[in-house]
ZADO-1210 file (C-alpha; in nm, 4 decimals, padded with zeros to 6 digits):
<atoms>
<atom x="02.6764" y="07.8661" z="-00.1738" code="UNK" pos="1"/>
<atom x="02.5344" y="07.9479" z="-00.5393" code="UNK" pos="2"/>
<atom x="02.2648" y="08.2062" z="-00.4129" code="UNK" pos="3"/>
<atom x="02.0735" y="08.3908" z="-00.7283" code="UNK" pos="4"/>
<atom x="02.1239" y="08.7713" z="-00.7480" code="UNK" pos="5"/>
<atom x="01.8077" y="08.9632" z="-00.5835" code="UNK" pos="6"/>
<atom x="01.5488" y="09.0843" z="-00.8550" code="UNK" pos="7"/>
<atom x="01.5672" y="09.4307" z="-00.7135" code="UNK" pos="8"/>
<atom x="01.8768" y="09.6077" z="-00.7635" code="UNK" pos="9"/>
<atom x="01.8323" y="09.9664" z="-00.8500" code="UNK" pos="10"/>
<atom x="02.3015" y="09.8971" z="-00.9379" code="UNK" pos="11"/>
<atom x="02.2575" y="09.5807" z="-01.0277" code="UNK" pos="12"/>
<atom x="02.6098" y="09.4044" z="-00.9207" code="UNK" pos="13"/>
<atom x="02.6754" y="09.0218" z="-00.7563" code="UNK" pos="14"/>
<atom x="02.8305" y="08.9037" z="-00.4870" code="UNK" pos="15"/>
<atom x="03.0716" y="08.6394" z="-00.4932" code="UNK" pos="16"/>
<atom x="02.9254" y="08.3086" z="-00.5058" code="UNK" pos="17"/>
<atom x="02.5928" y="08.4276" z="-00.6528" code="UNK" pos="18"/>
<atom x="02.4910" y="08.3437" z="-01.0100" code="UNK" pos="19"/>
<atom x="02.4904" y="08.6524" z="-01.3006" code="UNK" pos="20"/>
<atom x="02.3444" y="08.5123" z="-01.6221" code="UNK" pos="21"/>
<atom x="02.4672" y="08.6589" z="-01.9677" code="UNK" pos="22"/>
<atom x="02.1809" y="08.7110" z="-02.2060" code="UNK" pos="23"/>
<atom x="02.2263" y="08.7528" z="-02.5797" code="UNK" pos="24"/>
<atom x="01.9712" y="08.9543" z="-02.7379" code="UNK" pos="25"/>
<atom x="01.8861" y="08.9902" z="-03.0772" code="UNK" pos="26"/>
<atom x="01.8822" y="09.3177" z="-03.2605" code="UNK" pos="27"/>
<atom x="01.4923" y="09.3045" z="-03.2401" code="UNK" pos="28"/>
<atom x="01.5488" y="09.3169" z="-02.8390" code="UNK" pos="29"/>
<atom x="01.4098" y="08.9002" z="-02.8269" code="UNK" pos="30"/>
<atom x="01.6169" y="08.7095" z="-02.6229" code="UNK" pos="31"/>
<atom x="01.8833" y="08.4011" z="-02.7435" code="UNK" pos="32"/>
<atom x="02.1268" y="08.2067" z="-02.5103" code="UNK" pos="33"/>
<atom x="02.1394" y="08.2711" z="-02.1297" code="UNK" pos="34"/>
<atom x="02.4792" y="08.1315" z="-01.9771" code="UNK" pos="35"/>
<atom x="02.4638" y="08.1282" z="-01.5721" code="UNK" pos="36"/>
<atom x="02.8357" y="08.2162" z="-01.4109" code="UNK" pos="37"/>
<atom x="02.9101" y="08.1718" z="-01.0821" code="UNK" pos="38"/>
<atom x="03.0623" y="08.5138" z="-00.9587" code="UNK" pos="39"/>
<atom x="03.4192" y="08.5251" z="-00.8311" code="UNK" pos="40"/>
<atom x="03.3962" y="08.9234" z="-00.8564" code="UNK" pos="41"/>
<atom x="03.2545" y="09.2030" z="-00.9754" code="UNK" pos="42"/>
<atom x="03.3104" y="09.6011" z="-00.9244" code="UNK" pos="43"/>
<atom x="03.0289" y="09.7065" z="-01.0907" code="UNK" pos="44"/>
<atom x="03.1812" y="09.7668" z="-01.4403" code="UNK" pos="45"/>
<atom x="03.3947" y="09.4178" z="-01.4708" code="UNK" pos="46"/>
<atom x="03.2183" y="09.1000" z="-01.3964" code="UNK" pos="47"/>
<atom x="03.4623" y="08.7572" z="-01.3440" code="UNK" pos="48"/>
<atom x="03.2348" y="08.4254" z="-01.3678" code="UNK" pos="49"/>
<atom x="03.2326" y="08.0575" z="-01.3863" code="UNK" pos="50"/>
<atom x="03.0739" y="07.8297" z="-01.6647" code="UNK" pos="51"/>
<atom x="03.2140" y="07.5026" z="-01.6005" code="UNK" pos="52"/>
<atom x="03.1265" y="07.1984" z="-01.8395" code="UNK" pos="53"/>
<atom x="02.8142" y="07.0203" z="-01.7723" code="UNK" pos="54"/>
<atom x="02.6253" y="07.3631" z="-01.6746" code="UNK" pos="55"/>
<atom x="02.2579" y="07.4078" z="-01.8050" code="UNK" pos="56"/>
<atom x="02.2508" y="07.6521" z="-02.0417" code="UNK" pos="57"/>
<atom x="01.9933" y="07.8428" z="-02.2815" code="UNK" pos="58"/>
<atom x="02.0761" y="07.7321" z="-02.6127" code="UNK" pos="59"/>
<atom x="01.9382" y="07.8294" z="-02.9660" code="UNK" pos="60"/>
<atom x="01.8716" y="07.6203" z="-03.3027" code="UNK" pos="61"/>
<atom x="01.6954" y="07.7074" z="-03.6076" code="UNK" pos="62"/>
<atom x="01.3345" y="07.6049" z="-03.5659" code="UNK" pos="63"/>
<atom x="01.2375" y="07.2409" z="-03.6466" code="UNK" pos="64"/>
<atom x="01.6126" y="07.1378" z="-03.4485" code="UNK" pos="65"/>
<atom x="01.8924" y="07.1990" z="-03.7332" code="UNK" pos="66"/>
<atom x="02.1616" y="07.3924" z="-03.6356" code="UNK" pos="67"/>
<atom x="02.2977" y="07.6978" z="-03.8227" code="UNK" pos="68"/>
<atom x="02.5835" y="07.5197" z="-03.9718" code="UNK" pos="69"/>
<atom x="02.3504" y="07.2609" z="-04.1335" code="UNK" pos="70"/>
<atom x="02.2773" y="07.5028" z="-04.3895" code="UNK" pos="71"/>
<atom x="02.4311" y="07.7084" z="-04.6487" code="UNK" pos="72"/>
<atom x="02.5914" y="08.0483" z="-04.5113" code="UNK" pos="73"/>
<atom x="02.3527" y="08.2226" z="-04.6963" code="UNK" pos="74"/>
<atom x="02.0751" y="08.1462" z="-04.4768" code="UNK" pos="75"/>
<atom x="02.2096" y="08.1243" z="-04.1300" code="UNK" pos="76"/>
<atom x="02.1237" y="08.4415" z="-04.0600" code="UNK" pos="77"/>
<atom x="01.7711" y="08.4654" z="-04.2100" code="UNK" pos="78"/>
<atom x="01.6011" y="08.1431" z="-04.0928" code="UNK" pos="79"/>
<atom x="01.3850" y="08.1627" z="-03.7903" code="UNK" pos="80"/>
<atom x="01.5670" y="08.0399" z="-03.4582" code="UNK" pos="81"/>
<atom x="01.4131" y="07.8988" z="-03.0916" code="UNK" pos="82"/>
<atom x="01.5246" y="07.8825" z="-02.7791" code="UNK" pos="83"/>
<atom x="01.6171" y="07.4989" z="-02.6384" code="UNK" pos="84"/>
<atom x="01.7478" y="07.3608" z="-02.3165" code="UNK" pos="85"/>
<atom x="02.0967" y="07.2844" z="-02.3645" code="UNK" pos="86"/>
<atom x="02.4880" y="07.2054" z="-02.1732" code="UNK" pos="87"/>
<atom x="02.7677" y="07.3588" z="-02.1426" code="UNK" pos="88"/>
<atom x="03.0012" y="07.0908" z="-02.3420" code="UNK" pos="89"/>
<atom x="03.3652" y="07.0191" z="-02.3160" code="UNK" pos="90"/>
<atom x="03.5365" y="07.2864" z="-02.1393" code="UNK" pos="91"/>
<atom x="03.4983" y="07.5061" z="-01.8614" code="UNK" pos="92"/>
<atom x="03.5172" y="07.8814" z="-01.9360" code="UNK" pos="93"/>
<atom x="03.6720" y="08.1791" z="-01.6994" code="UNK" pos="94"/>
<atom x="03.5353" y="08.4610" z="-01.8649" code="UNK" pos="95"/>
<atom x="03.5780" y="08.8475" z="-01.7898" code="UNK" pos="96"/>
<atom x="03.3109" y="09.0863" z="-01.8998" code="UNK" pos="97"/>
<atom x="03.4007" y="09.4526" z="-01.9516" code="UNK" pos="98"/>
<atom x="03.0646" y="09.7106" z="-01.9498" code="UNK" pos="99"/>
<atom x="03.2968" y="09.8910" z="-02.1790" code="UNK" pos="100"/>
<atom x="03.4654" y="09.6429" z="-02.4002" code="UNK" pos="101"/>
<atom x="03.2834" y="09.5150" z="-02.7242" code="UNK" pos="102"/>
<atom x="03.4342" y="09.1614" z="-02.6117" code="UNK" pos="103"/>
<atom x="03.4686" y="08.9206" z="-02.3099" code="UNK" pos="104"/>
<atom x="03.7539" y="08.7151" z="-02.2766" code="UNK" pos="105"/>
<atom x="03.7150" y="08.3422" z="-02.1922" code="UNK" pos="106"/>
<atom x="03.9604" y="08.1044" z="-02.0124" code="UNK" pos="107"/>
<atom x="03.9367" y="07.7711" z="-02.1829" code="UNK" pos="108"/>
<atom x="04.0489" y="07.4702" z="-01.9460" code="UNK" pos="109"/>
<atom x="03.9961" y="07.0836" z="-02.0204" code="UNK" pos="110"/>
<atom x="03.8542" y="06.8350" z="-01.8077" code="UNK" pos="111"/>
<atom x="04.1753" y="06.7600" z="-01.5627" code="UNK" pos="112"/>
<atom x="04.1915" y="07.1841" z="-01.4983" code="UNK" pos="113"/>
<atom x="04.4461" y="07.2079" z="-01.7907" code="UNK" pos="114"/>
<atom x="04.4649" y="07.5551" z="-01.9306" code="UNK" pos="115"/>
<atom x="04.3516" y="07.5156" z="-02.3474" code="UNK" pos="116"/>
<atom x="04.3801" y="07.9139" z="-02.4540" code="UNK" pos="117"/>
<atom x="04.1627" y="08.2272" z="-02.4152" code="UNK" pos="118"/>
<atom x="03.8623" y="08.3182" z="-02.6469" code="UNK" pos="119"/>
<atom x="03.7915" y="08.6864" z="-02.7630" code="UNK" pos="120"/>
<atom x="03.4366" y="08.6754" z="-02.7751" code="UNK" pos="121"/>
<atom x="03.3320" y="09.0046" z="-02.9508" code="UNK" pos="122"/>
<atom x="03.0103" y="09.1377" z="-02.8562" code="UNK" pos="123"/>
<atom x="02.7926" y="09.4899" z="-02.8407" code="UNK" pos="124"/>
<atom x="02.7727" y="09.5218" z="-02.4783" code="UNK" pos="125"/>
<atom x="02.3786" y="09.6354" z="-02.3782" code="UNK" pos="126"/>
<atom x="02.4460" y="09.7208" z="-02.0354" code="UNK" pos="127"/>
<atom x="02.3274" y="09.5337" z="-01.6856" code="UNK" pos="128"/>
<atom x="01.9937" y="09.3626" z="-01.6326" code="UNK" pos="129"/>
<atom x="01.8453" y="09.2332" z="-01.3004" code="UNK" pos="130"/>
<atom x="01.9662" y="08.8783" z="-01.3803" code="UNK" pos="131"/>
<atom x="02.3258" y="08.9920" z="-01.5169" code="UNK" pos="132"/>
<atom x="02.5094" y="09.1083" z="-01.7850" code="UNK" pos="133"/>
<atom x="02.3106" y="09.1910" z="-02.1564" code="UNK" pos="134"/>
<atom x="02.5411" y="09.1404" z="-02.4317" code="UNK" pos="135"/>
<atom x="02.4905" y="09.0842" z="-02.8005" code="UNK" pos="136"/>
<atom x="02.6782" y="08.8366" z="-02.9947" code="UNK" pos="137"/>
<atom x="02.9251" y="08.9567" z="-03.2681" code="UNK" pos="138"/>
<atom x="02.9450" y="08.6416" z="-03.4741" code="UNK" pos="139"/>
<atom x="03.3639" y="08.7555" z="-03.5355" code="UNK" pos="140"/>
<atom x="03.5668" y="08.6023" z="-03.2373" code="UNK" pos="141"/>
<atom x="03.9069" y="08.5875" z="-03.1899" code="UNK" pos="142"/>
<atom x="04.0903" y="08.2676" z="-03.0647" code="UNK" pos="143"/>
<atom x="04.4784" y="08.3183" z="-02.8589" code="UNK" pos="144"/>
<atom x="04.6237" y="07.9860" z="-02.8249" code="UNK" pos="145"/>
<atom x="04.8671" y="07.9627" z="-02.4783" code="UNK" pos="146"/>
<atom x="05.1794" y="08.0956" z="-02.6761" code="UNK" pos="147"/>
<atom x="04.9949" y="08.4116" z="-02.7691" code="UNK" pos="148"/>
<atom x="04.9693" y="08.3480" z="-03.1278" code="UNK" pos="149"/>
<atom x="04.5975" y="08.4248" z="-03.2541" code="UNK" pos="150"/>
<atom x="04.3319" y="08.4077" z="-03.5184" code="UNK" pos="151"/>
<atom x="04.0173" y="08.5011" z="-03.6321" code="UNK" pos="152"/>
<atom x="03.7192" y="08.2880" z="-03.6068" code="UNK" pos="153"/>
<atom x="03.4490" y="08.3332" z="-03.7944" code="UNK" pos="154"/>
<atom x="03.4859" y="08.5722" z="-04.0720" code="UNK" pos="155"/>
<atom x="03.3227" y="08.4212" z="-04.3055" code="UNK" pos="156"/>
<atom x="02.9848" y="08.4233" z="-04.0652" code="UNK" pos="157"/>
<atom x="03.0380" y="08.7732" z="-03.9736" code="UNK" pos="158"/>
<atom x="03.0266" y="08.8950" z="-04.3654" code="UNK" pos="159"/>
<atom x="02.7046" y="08.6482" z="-04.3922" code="UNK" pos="160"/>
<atom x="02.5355" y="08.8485" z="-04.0637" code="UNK" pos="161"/>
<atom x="02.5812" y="09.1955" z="-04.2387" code="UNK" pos="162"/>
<atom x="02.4233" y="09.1025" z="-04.5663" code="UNK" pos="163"/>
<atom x="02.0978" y="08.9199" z="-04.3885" code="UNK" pos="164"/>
<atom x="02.0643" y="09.2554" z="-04.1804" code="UNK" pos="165"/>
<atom x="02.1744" y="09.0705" z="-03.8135" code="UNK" pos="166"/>
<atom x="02.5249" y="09.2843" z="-03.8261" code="UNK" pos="167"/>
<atom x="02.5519" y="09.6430" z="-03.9475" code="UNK" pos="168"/>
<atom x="02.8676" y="09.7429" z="-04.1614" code="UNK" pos="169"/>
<atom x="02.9487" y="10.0322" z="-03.8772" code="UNK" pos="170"/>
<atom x="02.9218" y="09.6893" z="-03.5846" code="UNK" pos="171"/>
<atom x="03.1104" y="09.4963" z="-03.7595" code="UNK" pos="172"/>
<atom x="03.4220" y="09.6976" z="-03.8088" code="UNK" pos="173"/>
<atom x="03.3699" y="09.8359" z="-03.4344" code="UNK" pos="174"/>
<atom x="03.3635" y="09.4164" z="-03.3528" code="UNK" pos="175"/>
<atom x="03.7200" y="09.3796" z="-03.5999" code="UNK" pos="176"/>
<atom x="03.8951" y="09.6896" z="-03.4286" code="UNK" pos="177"/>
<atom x="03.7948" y="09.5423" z="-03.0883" code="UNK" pos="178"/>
<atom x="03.9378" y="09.2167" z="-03.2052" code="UNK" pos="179"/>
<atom x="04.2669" y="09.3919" z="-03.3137" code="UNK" pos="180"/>
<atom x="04.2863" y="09.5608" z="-03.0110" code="UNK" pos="181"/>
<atom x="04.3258" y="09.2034" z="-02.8121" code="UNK" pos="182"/>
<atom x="04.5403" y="09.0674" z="-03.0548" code="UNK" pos="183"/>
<atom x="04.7901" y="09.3418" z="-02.9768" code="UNK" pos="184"/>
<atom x="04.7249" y="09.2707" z="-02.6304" code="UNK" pos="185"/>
<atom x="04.8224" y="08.8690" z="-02.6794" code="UNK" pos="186"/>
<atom x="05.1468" y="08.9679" z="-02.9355" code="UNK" pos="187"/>
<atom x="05.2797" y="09.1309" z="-02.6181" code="UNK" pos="188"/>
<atom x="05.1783" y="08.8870" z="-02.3774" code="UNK" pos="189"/>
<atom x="04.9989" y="09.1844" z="-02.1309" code="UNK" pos="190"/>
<atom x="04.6710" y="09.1216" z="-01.9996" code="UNK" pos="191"/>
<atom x="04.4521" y="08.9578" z="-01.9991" code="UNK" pos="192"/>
<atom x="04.7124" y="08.7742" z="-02.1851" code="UNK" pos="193"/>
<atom x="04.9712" y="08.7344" z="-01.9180" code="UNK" pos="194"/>
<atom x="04.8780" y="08.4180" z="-01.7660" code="UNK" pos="195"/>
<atom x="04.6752" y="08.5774" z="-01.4684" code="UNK" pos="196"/>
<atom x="04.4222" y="08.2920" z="-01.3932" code="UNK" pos="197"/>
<atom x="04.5803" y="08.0408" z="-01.6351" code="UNK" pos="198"/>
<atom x="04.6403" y="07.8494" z="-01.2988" code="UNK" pos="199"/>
<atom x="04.2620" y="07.9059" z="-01.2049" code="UNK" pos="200"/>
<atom x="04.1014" y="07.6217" z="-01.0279" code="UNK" pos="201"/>
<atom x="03.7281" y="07.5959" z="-00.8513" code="UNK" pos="202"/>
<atom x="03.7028" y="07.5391" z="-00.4589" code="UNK" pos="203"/>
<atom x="03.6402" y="07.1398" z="-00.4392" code="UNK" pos="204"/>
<atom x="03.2441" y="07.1412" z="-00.3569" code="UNK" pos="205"/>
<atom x="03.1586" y="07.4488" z="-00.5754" code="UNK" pos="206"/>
<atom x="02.8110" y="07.3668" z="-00.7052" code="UNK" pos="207"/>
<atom x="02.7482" y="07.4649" z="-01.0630" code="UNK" pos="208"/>
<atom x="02.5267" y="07.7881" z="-01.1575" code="UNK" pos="209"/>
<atom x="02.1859" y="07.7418" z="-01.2123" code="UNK" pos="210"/>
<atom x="01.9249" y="07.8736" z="-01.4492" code="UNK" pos="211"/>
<atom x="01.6467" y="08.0625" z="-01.2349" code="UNK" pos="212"/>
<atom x="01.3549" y="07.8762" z="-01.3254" code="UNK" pos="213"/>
<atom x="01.1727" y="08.2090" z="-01.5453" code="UNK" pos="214"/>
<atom x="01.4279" y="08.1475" z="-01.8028" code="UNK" pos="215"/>
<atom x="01.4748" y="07.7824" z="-01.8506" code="UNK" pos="216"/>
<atom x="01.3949" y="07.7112" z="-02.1730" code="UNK" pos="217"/>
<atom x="01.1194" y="07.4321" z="-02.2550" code="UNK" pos="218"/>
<atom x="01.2172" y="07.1005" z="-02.3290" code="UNK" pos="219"/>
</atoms>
């Protein structure tokens, strides 16, 4: 079953097998990328979900259809943006996302179910919408390869977002002491670093999470 959570939750939290999608807001409070996950658990504070490859997604581009890497650094952050229909491509994520952590953690896995690495995806968590989990993106990431050695991703991008205004100085080294705080985590192999769900497989059948139908974006 991939039922949608209710719209009226007073706590919102999902039961397994329902669908939680992660919107990224901007700073202005407008609305980016919405990922569906299919919900494997959730106590209220920690949400574990689903993306696999192929999933429609909420995507964004600069308006007119370039993406932000077609053009210089210095205006990434500064052109106007849209929403666009988009997929999922190349690998299925696990990902783990903390109400209290400035981060969710992805499982990477390729196409045969082989585990690729984790992802530190830092973010300013927002709290809990009806739909699922508000989150802003940090531009800085942090990528753990399966041996636990790490890197940042993204540095370069995050420095660009503070001078257009999209980061503030005080985010952004909140964002780099999160990601410092995980690559402890991975030098001594504890979790999420451990190799919990590096084994992680779907239940043959499992249908893919879907985009309620308010949010799709247009073609």
């Amino acid at each position: 079953m991939n039922e949608r959570a209710s719209e009226n939750r007073s706590d919102p939290r999902w039961r397994v097998g329902e669908t939680a999608v992660v919107r990224f807001l901007r700073p202005d409070g407008s609305t980016g990328q919405h990922h569906p996950l299919r919900v494997l658990a959730d106590d209220g504070r920690s949400l574990l979900g689903w993306l696999p490859a192929g999933t429609e997604i909420v995507g964004t581009r600069l308006i007119g259809g370039r993406h932000r890497r077609d053009v210089p650094l210095a205006e990434r952050f500064l052109l106007p943006r849209e929403r666009c229909r988009d997929t999922w491509r190349g690998t299925s994520t696990l990902r783990l996302i903390s109400e209290d952590r400035w981060s969710s953690v992805w499982w990477f896995f390729g196409a045969g179910g082989e585990f690729l690495g984790w992802y530190g995806n830092l973010e300013i968590p927002l709290g809990r919408g009806q739909g699922g989990p508000d989150r802003m993106d940090g531009v800085l990431d942090l990528a753990v390869d399966p041996d636990g050695s790490w890197r940042w991703k993204d540095e370069d991008e995050a420095e660009a977002a503070v001078d257009a205004g999209r980061l503030t100085a005080a985010q952004l080294a909140a964002l780099r002491a999160e990601g410092e705080r995980l690559a402890g985590l991975a030098e001594a192999g504890t979790f999420p670093f451990d190799g919990t769900w590096t084994e992680f497989r779907p239940e043959p059948g499992w249908a893919a999470p879907e985009l309620p139908a308010e949010v799709r974006a247009p073609d």
